[in-house]
C-alpha positions as a Markdown table, in Angstrom:
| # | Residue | x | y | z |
|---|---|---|---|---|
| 1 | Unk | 81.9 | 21.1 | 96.2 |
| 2 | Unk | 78.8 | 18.5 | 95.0 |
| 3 | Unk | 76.9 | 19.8 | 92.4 |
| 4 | Unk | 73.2 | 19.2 | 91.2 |
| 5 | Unk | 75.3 | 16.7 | 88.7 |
| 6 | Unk | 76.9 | 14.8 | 91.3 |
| 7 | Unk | 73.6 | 14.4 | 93.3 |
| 8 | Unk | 71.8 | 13.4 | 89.8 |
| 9 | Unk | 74.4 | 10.5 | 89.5 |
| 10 | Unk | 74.1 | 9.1 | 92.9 |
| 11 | Unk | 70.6 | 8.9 | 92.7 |
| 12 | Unk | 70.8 | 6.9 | 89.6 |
| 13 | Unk | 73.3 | 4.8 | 91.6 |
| 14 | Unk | 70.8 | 4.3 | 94.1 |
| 15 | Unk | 68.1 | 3.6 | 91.9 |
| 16 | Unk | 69.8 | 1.1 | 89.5 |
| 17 | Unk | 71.8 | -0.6 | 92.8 |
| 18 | Unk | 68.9 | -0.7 | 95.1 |
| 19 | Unk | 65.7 | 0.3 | 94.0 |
| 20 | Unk | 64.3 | -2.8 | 95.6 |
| 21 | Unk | 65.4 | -2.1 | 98.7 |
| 22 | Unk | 63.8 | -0.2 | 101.6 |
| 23 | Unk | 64.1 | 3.5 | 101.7 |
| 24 | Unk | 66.4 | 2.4 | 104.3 |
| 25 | Unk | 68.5 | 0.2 | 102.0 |
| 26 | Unk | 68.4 | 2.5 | 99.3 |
| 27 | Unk | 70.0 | 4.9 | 101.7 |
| 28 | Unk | 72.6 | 2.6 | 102.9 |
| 29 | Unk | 73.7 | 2.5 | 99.4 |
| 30 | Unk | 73.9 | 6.2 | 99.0 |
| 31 | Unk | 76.4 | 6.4 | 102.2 |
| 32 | Unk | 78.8 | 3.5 | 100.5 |
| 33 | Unk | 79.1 | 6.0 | 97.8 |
| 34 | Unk | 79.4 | 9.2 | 100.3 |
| 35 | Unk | 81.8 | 6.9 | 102.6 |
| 36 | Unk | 84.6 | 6.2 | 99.4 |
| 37 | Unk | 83.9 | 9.6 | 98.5 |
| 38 | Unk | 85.0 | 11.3 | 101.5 |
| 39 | Unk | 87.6 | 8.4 | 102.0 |
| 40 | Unk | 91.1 | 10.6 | 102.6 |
| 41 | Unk | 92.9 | 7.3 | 102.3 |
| 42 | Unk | 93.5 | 4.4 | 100.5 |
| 43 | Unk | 92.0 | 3.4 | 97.0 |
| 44 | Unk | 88.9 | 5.8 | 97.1 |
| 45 | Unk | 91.0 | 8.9 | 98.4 |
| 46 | Unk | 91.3 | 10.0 | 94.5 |
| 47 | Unk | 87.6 | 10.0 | 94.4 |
| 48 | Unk | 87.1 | 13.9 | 94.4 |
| 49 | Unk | 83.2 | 14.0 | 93.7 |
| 50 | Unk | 80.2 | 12.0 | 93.8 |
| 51 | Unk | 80.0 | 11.4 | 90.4 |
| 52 | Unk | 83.9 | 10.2 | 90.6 |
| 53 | Unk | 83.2 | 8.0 | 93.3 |
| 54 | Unk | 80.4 | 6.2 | 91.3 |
| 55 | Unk | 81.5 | 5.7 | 88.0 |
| 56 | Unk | 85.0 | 4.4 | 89.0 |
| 57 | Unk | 86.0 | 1.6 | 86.7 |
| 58 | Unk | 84.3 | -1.6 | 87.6 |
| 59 | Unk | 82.7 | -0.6 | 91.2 |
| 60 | Unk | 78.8 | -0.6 | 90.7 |
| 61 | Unk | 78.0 | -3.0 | 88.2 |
| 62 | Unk | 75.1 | -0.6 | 87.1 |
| 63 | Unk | 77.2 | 1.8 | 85.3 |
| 64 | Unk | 78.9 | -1.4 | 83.1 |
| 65 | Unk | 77.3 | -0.6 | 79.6 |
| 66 | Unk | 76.7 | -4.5 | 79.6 |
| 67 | Unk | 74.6 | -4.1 | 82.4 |
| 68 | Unk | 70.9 | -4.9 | 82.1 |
| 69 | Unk | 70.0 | -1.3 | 83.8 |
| 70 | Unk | 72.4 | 0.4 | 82.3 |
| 71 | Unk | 70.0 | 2.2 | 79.5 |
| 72 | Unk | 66.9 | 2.5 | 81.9 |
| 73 | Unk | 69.6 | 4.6 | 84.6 |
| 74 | Unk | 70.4 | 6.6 | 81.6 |
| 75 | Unk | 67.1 | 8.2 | 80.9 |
| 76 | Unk | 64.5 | 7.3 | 83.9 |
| 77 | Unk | 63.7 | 10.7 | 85.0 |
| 78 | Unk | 61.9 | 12.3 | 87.9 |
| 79 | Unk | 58.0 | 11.1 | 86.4 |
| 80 | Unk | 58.9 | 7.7 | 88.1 |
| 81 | Unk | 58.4 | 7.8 | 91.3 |
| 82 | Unk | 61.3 | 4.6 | 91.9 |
| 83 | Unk | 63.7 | 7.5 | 90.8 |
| 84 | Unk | 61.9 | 10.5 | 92.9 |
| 85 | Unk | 62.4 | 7.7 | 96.4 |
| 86 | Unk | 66.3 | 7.0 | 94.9 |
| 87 | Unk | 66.9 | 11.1 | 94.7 |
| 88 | Unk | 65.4 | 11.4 | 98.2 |
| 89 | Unk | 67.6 | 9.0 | 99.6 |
| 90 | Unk | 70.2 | 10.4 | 97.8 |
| 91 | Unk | 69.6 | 13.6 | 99.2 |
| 92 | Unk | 69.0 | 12.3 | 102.9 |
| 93 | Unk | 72.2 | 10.2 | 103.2 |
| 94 | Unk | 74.5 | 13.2 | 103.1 |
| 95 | Unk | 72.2 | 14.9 | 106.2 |
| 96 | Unk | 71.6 | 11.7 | 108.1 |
| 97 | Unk | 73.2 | 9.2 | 110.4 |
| 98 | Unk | 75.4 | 6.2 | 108.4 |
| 99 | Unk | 73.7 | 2.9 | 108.8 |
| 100 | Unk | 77.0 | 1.1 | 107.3 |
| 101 | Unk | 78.4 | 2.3 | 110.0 |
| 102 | Unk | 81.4 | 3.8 | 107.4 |
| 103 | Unk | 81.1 | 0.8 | 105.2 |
| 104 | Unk | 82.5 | 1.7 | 101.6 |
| 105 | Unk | 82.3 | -2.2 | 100.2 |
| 106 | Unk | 78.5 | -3.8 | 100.3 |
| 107 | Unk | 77.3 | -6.5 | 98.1 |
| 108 | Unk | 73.7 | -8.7 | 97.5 |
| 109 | Unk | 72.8 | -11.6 | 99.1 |
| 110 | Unk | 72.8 | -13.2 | 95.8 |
| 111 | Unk | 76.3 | -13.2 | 95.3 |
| 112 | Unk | 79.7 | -13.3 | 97.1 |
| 113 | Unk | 82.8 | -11.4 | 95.8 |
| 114 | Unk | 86.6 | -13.2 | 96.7 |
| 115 | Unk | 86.6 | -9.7 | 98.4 |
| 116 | Unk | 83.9 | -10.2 | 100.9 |
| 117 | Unk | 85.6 | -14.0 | 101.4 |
| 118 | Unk | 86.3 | -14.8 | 105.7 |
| 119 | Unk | 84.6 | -11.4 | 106.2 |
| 120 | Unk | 81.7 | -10.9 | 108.0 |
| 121 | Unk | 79.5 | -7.5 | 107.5 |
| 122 | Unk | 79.2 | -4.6 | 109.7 |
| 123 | Unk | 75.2 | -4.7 | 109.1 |
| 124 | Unk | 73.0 | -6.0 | 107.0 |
| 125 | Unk | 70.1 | -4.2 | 105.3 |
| 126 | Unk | 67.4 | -6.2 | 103.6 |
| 127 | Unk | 69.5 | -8.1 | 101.0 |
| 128 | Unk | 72.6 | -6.2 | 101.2 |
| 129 | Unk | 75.8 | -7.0 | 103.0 |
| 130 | Unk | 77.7 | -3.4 | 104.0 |
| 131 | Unk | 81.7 | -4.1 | 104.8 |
| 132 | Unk | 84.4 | -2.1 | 106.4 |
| 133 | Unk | 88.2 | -2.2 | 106.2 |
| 134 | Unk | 87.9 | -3.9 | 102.6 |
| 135 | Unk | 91.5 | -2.7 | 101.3 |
């Protein structure tokens, strides 16, 4: 079951990950997070709800308390309208068709994790690289 909670924290996922992206970028981002959530295998199979999927130790850098966006995702509410675009997203990537086409792994242009090493993306949406079969 995804509660009003779990929907809350994926949209301040989506704003503090991608809120420079498109509206298509920023829902690419939301489906990463929907992907490992309804992953029934492998290292995101324990992921039981949204919020689980997207505060898991050390996976979206915005929920680090070291993280520069960390305070701003904590209390930006619905009178900016960055959020309001982030919660429709949100809301529109569980309805919608995937445009990772199932990617769970995605990273920015700006960097490149050993992960993502000899791996070429499935897509890429404006500066984001979306992955699958990342184990």
């Amino acid at each position: 079951m995804t509660t009003a909670s779990d929907i809350d924290t994926l949209a301040r996922t989506v704003w503090a990950e991608a809120r420079g992206e498109s509206y298509e970028g920023q829902k690419a981002v939301a489906h990463v997070v929907i992907n490992r959530w309804k992953a029934d295998e492998g290292q995101f199979s324990k992921d039981d709800t949204i919020a689980t999927a997207c505060l898991r130790h050390a996976q979206f850098s915005c929920w680090n308390a070291a993280d520069p966006n960390f305070e701003e995702m904590q209390t930006i509410g619905f009178g900016a309208r960055s959020f309001r675009i982030a919660m429709r997203a949100a809301l529109e990537a569980f309805d919608g068709p995937d445009p990772t086409e199932g990617a769970k792994h995605y990273h920015t242009a700006g960097v490149s994790p050993e992960w993502s090493k000899r791996r070429e993306p499935v897509v890429v949406i404006g500066k984001h690289y979306f992955f699958v079969g990342i184990l």
